[in-house]
py3Dmol code that shows the C-alpha trace and the ligand (Angstrom):
import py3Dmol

protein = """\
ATOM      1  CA  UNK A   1      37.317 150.924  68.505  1.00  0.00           C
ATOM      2  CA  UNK A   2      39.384 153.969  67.501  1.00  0.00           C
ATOM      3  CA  UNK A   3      43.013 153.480  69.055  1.00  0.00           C
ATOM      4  CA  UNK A   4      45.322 157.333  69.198  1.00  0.00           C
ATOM      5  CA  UNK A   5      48.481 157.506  70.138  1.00  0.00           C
ATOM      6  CA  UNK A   6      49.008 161.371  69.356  1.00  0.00           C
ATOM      7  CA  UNK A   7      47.106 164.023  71.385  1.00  0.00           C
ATOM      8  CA  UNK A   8      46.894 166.010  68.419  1.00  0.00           C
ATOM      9  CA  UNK A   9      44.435 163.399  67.160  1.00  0.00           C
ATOM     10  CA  UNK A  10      42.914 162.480  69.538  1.00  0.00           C
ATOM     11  CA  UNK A  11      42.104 166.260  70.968  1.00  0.00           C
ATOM     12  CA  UNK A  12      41.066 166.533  67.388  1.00  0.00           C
ATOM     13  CA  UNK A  13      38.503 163.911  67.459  1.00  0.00           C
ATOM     14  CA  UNK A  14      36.868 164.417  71.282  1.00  0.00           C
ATOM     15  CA  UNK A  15      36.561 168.177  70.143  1.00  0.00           C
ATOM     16  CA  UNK A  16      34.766 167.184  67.046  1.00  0.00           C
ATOM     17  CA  UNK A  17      32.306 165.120  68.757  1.00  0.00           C
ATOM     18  CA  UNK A  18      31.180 167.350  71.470  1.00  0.00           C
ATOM     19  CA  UNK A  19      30.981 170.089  68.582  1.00  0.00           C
ATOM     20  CA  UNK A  20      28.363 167.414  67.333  1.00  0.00           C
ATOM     21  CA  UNK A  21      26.918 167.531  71.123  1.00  0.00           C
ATOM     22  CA  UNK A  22      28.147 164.517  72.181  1.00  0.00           C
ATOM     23  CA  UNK A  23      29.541 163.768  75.578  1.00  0.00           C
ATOM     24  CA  UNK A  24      32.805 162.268  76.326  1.00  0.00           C
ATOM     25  CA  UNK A  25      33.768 160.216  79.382  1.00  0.00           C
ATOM     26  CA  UNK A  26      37.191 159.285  80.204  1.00  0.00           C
ATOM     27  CA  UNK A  27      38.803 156.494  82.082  1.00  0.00           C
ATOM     28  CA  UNK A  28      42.764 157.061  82.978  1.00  0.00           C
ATOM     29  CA  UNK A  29      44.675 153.550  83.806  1.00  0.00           C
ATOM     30  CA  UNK A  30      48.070 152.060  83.488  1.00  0.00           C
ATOM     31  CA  UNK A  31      46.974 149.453  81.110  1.00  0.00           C
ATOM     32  CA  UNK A  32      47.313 145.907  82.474  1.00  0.00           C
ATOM     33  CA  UNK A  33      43.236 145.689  82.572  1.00  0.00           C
ATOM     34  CA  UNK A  34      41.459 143.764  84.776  1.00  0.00           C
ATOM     35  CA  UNK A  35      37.786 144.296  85.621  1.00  0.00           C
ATOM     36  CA  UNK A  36      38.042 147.365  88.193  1.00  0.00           C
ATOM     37  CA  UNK A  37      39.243 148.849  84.792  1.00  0.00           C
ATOM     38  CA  UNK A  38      36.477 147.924  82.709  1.00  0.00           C
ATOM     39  CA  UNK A  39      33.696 148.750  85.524  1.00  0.00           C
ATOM     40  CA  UNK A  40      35.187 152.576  84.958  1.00  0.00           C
ATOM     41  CA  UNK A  41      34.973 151.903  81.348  1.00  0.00           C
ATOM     42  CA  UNK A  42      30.969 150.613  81.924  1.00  0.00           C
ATOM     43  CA  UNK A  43      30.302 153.643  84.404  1.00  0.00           C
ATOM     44  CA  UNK A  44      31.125 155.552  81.181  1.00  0.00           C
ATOM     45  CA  UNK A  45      29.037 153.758  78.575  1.00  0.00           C
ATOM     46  CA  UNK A  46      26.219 154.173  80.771  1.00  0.00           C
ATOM     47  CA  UNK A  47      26.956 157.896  80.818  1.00  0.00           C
ATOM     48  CA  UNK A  48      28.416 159.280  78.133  1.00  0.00           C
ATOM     49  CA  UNK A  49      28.047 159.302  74.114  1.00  0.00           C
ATOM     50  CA  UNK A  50      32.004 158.318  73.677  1.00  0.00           C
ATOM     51  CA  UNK A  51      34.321 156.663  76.127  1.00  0.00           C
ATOM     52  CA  UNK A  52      38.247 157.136  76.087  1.00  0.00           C
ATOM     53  CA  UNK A  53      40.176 154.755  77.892  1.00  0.00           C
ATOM     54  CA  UNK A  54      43.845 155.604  78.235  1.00  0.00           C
ATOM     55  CA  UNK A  55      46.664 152.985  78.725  1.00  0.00           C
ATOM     56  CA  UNK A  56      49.948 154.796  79.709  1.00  0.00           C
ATOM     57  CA  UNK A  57      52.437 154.044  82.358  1.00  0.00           C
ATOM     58  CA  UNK A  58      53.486 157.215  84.062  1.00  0.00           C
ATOM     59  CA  UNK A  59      56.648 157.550  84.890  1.00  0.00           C
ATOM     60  CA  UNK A  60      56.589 160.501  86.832  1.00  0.00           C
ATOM     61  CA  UNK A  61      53.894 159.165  89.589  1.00  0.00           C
ATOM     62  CA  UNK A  62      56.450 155.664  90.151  1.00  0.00           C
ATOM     63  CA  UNK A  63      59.509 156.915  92.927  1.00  0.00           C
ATOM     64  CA  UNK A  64      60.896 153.584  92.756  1.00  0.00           C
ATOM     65  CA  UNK A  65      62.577 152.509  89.441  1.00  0.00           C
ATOM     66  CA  UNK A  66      62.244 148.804  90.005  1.00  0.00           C
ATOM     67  CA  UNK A  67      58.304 149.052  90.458  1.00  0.00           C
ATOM     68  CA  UNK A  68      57.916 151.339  87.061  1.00  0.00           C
ATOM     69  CA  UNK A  69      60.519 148.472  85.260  1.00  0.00           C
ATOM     70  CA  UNK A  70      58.312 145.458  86.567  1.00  0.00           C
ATOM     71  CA  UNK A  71      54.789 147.126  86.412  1.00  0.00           C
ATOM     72  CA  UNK A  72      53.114 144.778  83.880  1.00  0.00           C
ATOM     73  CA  UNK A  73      52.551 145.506  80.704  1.00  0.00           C
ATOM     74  CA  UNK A  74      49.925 143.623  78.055  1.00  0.00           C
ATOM     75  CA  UNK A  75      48.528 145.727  75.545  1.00  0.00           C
ATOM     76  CA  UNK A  76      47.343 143.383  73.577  1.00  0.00           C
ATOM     77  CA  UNK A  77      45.364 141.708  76.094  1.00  0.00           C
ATOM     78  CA  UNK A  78      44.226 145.139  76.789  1.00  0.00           C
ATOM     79  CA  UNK A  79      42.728 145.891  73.603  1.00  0.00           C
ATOM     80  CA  UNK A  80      40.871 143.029  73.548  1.00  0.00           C
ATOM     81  CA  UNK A  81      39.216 143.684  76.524  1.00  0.00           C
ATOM     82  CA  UNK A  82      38.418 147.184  75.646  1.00  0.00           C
ATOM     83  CA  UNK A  83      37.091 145.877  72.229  1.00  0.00           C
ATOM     84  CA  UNK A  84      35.123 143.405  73.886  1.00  0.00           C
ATOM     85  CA  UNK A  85      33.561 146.030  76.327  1.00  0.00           C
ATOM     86  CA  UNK A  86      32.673 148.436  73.660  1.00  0.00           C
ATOM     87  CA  UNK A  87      35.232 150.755  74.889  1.00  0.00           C
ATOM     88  CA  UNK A  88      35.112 153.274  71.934  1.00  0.00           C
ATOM     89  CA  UNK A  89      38.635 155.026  71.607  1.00  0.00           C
ATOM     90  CA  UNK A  90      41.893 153.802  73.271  1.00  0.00           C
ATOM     91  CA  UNK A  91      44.546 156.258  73.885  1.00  0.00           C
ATOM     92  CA  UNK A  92      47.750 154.549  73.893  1.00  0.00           C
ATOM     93  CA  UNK A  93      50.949 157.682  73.679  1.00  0.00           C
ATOM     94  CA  UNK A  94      54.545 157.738  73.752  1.00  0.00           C
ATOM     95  CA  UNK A  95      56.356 159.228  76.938  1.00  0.00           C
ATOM     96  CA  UNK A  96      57.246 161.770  74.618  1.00  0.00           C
ATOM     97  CA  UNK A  97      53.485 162.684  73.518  1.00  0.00           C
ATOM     98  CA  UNK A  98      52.498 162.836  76.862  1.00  0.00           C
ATOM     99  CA  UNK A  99      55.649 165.116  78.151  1.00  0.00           C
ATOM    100  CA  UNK A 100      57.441 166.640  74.638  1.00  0.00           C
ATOM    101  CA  UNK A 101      60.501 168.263  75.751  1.00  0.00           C
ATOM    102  CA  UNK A 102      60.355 171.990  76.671  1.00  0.00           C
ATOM    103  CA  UNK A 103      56.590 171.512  77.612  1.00  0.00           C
ATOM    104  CA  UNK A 104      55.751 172.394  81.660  1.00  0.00           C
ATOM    105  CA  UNK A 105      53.216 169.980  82.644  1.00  0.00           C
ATOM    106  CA  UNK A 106      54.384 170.091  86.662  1.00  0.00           C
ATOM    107  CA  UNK A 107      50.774 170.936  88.447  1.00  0.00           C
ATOM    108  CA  UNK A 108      50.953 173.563  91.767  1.00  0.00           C
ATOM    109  CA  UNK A 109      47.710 172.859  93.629  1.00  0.00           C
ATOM    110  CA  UNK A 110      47.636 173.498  97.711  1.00  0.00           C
ATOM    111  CA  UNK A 111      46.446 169.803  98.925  1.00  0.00           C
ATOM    112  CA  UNK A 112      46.570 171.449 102.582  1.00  0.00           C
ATOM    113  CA  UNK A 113      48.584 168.296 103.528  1.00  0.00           C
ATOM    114  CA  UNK A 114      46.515 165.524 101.600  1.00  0.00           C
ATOM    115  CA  UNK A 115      49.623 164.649  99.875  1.00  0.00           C
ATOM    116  CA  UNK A 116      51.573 164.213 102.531  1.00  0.00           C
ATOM    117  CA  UNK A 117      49.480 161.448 104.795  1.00  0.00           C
ATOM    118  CA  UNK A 118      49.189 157.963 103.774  1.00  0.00           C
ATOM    119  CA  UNK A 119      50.650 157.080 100.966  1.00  0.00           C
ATOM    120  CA  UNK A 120      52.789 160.465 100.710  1.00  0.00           C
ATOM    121  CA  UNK A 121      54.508 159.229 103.430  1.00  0.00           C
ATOM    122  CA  UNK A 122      55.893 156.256 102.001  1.00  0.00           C
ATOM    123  CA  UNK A 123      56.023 157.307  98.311  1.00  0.00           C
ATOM    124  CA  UNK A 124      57.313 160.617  98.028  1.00  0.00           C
ATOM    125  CA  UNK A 125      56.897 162.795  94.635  1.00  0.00           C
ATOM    126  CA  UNK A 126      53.885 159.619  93.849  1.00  0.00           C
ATOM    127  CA  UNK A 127      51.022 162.658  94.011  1.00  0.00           C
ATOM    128  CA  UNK A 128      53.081 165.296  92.185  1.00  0.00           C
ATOM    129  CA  UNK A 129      53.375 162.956  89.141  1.00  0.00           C
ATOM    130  CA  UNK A 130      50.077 161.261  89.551  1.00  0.00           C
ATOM    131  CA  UNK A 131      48.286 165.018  89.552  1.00  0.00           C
ATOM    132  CA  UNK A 132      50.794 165.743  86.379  1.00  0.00           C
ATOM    133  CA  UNK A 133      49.168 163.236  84.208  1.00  0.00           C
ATOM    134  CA  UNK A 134      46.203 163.335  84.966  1.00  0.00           C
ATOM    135  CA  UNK A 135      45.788 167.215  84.271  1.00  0.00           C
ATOM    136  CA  UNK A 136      47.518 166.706  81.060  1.00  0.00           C
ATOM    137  CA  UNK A 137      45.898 164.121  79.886  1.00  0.00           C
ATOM    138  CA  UNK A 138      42.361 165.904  81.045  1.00  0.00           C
ATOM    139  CA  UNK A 139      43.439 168.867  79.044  1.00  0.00           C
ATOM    140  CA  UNK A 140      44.336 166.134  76.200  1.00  0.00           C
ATOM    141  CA  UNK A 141      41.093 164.595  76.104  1.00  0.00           C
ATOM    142  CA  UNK A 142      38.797 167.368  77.767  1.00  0.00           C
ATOM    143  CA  UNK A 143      36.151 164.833  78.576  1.00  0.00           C
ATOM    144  CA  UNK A 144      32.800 165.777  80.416  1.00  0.00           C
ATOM    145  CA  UNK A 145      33.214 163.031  83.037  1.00  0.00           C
ATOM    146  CA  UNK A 146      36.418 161.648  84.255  1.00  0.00           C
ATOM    147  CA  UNK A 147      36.246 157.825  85.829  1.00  0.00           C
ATOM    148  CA  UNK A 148      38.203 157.004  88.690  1.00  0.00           C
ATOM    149  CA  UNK A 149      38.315 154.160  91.594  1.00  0.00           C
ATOM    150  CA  UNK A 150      37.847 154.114  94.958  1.00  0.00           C
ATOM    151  CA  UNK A 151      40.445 151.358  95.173  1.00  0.00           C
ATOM    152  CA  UNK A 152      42.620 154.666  95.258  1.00  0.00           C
ATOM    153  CA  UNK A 153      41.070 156.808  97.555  1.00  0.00           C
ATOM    154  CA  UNK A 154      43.519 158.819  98.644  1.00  0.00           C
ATOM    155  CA  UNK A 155      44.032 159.701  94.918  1.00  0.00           C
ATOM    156  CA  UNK A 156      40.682 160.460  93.638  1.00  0.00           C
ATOM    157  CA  UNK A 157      40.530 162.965  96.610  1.00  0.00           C
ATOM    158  CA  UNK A 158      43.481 164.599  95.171  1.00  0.00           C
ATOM    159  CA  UNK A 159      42.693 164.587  91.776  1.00  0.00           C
ATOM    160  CA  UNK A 160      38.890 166.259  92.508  1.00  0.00           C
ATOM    161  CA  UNK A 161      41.137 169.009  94.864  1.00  0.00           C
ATOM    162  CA  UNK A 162      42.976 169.821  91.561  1.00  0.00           C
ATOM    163  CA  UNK A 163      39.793 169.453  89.788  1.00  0.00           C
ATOM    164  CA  UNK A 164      38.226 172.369  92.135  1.00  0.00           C
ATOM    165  CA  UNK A 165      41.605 174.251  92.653  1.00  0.00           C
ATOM    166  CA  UNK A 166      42.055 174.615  89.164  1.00  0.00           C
ATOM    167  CA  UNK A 167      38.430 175.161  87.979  1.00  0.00           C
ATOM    168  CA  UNK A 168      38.679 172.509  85.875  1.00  0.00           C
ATOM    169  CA  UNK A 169      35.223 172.043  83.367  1.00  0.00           C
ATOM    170  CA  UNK A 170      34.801 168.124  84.060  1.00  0.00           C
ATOM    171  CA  UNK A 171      32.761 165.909  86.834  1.00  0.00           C
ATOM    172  CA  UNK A 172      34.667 163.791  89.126  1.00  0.00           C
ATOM    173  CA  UNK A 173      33.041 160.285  88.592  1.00  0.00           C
ATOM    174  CA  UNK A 174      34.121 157.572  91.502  1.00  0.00           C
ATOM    175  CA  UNK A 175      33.205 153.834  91.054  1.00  0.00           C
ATOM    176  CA  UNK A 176      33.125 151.459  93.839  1.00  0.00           C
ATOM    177  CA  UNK A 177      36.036 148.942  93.947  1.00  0.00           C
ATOM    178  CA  UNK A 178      36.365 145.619  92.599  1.00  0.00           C
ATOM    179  CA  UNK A 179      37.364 142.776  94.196  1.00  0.00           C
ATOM    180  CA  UNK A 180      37.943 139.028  93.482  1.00  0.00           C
ATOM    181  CA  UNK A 181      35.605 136.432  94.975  1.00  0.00           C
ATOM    182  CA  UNK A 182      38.165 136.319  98.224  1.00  0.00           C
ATOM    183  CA  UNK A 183      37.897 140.051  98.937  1.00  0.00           C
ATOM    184  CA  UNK A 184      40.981 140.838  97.296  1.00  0.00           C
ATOM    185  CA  UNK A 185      40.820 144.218  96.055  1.00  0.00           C
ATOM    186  CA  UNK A 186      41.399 143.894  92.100  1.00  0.00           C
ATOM    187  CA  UNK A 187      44.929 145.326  90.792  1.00  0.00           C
ATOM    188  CA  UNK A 188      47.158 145.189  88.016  1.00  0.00           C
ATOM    189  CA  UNK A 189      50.216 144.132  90.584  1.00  0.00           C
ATOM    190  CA  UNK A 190      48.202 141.180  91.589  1.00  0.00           C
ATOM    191  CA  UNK A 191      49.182 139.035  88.559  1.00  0.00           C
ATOM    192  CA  UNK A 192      52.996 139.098  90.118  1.00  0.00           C
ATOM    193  CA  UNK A 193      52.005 138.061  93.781  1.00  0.00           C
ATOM    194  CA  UNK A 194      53.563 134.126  94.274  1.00  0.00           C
ATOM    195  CA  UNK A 195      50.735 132.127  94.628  1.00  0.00           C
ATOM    196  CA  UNK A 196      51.124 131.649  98.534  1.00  0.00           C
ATOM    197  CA  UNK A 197      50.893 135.263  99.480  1.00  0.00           C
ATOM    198  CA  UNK A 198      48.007 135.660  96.777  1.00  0.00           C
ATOM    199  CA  UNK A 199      46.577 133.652  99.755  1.00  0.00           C
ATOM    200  CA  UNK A 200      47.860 135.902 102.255  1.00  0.00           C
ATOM    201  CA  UNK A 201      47.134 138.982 101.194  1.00  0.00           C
ATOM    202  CA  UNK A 202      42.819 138.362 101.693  1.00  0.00           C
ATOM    203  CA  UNK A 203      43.944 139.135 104.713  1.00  0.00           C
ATOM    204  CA  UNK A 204      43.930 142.961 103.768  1.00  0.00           C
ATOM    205  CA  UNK A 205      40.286 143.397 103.265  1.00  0.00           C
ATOM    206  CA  UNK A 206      39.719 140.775 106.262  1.00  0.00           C
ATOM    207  CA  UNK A 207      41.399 143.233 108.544  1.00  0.00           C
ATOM    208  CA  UNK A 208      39.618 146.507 107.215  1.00  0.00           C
ATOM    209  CA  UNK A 209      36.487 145.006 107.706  1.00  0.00           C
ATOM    210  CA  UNK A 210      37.079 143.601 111.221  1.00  0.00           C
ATOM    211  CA  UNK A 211      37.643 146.955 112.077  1.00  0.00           C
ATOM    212  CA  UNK A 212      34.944 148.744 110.469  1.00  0.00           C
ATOM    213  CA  UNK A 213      32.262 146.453 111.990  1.00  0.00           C
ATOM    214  CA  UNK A 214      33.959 147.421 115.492  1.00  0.00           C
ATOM    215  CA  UNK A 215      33.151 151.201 115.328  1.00  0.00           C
ATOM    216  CA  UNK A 216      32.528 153.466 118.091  1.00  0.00           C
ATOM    217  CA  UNK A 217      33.901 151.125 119.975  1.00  0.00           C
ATOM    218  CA  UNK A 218      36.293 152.315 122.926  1.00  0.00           C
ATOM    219  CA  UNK A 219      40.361 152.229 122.608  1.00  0.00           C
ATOM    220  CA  UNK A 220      40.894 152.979 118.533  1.00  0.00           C
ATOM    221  CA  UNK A 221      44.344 152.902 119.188  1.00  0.00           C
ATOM    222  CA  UNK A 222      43.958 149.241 120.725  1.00  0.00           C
ATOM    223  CA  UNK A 223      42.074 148.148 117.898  1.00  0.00           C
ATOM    224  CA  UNK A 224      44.564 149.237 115.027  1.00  0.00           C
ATOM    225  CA  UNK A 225      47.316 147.990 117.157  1.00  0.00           C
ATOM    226  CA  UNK A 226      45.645 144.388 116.675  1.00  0.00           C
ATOM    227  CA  UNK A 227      44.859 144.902 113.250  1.00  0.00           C
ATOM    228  CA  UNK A 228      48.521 145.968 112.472  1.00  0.00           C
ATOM    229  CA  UNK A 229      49.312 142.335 114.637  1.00  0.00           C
ATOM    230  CA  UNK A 230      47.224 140.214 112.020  1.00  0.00           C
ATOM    231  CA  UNK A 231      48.381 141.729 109.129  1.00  0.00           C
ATOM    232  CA  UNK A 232      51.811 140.537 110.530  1.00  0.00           C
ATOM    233  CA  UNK A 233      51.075 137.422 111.426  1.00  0.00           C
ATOM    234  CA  UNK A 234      49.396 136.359 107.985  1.00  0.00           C
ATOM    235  CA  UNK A 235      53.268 137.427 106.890  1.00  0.00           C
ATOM    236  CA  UNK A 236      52.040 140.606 105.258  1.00  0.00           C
ATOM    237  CA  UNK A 237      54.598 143.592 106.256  1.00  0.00           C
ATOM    238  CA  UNK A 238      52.470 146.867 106.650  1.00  0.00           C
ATOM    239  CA  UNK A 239      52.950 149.746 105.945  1.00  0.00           C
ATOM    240  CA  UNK A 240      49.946 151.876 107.857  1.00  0.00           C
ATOM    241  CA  UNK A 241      46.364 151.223 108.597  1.00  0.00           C
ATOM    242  CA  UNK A 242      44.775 154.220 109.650  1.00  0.00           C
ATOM    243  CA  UNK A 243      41.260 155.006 110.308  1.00  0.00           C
ATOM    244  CA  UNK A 244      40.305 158.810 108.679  1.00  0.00           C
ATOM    245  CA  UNK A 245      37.892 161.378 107.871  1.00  0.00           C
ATOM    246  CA  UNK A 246      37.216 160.786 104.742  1.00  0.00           C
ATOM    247  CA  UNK A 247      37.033 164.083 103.222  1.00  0.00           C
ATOM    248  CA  UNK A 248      40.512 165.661 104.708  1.00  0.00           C
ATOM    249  CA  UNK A 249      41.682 162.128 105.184  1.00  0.00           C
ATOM    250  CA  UNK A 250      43.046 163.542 108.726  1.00  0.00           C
ATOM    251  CA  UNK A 251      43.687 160.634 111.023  1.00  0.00           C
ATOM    252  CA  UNK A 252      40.669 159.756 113.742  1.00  0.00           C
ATOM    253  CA  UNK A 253      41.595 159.260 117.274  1.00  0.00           C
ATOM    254  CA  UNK A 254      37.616 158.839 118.412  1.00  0.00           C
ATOM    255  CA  UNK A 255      35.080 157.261 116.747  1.00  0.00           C
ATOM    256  CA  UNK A 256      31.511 157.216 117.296  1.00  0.00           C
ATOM    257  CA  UNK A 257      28.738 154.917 116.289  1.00  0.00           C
ATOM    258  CA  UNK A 258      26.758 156.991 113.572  1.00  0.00           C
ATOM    259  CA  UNK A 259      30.083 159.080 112.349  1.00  0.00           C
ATOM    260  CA  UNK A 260      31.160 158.465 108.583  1.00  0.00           C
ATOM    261  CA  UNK A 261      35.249 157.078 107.973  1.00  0.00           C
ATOM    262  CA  UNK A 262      37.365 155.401 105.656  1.00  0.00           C
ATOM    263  CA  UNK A 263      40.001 152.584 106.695  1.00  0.00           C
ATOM    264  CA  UNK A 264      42.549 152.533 104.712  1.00  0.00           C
ATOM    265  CA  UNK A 265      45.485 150.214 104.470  1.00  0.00           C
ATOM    266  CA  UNK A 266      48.923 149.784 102.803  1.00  0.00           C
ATOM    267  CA  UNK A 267      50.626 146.353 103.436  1.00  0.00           C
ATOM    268  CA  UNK A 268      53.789 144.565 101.272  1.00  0.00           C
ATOM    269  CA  UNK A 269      53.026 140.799 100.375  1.00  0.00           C
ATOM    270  CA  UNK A 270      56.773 139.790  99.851  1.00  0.00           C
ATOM    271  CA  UNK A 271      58.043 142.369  97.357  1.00  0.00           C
ATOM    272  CA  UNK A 272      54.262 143.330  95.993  1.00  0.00           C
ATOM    273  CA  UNK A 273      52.909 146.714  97.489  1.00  0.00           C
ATOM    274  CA  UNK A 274      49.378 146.400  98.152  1.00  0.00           C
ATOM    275  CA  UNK A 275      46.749 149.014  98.686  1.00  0.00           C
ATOM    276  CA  UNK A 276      43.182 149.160  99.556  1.00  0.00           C
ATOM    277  CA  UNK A 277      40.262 150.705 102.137  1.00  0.00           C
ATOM    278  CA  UNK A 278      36.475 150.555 103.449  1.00  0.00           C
ATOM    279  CA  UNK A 279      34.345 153.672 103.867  1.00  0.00           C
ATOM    280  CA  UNK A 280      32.147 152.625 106.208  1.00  0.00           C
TER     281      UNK A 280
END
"""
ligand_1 = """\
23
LIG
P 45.677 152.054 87.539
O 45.766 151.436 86.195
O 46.019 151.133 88.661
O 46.384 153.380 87.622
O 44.142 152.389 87.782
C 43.404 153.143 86.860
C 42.054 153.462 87.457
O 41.369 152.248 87.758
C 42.140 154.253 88.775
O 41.097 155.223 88.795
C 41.908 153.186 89.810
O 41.368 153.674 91.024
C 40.923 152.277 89.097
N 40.944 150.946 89.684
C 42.037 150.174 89.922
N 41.676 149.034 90.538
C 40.334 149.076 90.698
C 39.356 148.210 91.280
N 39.722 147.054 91.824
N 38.057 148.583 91.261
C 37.698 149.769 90.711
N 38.561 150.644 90.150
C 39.856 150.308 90.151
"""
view = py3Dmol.view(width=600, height=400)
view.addModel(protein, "pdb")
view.setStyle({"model": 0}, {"cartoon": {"style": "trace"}})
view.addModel(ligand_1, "xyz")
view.setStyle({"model": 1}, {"stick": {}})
view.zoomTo()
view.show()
């Protein structure tokens, strides 16, 4: 495996190889890789001639200091796993490669409001930063294919808006999320839950999926209201639940039987923020 940690090099090297008509796919993470990671990672091999895997923690996308101070970091962990996968380059740079002083790399893309529901309401500035590395490090890389999760739905929606918005030259992969045997969607910030609300936090999926298999069902608003009531009674503290269209995300007040939605969730299990959703 070829590890970069300047984009000089590495822009270098992904140019040379689709010179040689070779195609490059791309998976973006935070590093501390678990196996939602390394499905992106697969969905690439299958794919693509090369895959990059990046490890970098952003610290524009984090609005709380404490979060981007405790996010976990193991990169040597990391590289074994990417070895082990037959990940072919890791792209592991600096702050400072990724934003060197004097260098704009803010993104202005129109979301229409699809950064503002959800998770824009509760983590404000998250988008702008997410969107700000992930353009720079597509126009770092240029891949063909970029890999992303549906674990972050909200996200990937945003990111193929910029994609679009921008006329960006790469396809918008999304793999289907990972979970542990329990239902527990897969995530870096799992490995710091206590092991009691580990426990607590299947409760998550339970909930999503409780609701999903209840659709077109009368009184929505009933229904979330008792959803909202488990999540607090299996001492998880939520954040929203919503049920949405899942193209403008736009919250849905009727449901019918044969309509198409996502559920998505945020809920806190003590001081670890949890994410997740169902398109069902
Ligand atoms: P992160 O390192 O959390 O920023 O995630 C990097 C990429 O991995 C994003 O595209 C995520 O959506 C994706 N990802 C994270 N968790 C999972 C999962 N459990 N299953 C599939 N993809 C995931």
């Amino acid at each position: 495996m070829k590890i970069f940690t300047r984009t000089a090099a590495i822009d270098q090297y992904t140019r040379l190889c689709q010179e040689k008509g070779q195609t490059v796919g791309f998976a973006p993470t935070m590093g501390a890789l678990h196996d939602g990671h390394l499905s992106l990672v697969a969905a690439s091999k299958a794919e693509n001639d090369i895959t990059v895997c990046s490890l970098f923690v952003n610290p524009t996308q984090f609005n709380d200091a404490e979060d981007l101070r405790k996010y976990p970091r193991n990169h040597d962990v990391d590289m074994r796993m990417l070895m082990d996968v037959g990940c072919d380059v890791a792209f592991l740079p600096s702050v400072r490669e990724v934003y060197p002083p004097g260098l704009d790399t803010k993104v202005q893309v129109d979301l229409n409001g699809l950064d503002r529901r959800l998770e824009g309401k509760f983590r404000p500035g998250h988008f702008d930063g997410m969107m700000e590395v992930v353009h720079r490090l597509i126009r770092i890389t240029h891949p063909n294919r970029l890999y992303m999760g549906q674990k972050d739905y909200q996200q990937f929606l945003i990111v193929k808006h910029m994609i679009d918005a921008l006329n960006l030259d790469v396809e918008l992969v999304r793999c289907p999320t990972l979970r542990e045997g329990d239902g527990l969607a897969m995530s870096s910030r799992n490995t710091r839950l206590a092991p009691i609300y580990r426990k607590k936090s299947v409760e998550i999926n339970r909930t999503l999926h409780s609701i999903a298999a209840k659709k077109g069902q009368d009184n929505l608003q009933d229904i979330l209201q008792h959803g909202i009531a488990k999540l607090k009674l299996a001492d998880l503290r939520p954040e929203y639940l919503e049920v949405c269209d899942p193209s403008t995300l736009e919250s849905v007040n009727v449901w019918t039987e044969d309509g198409e939605y996502v559920i998505l969730a945020a809920a806190w299990a003590d001081n670890i923020r949890l994410i997740d959703n169902v398109l069902f």
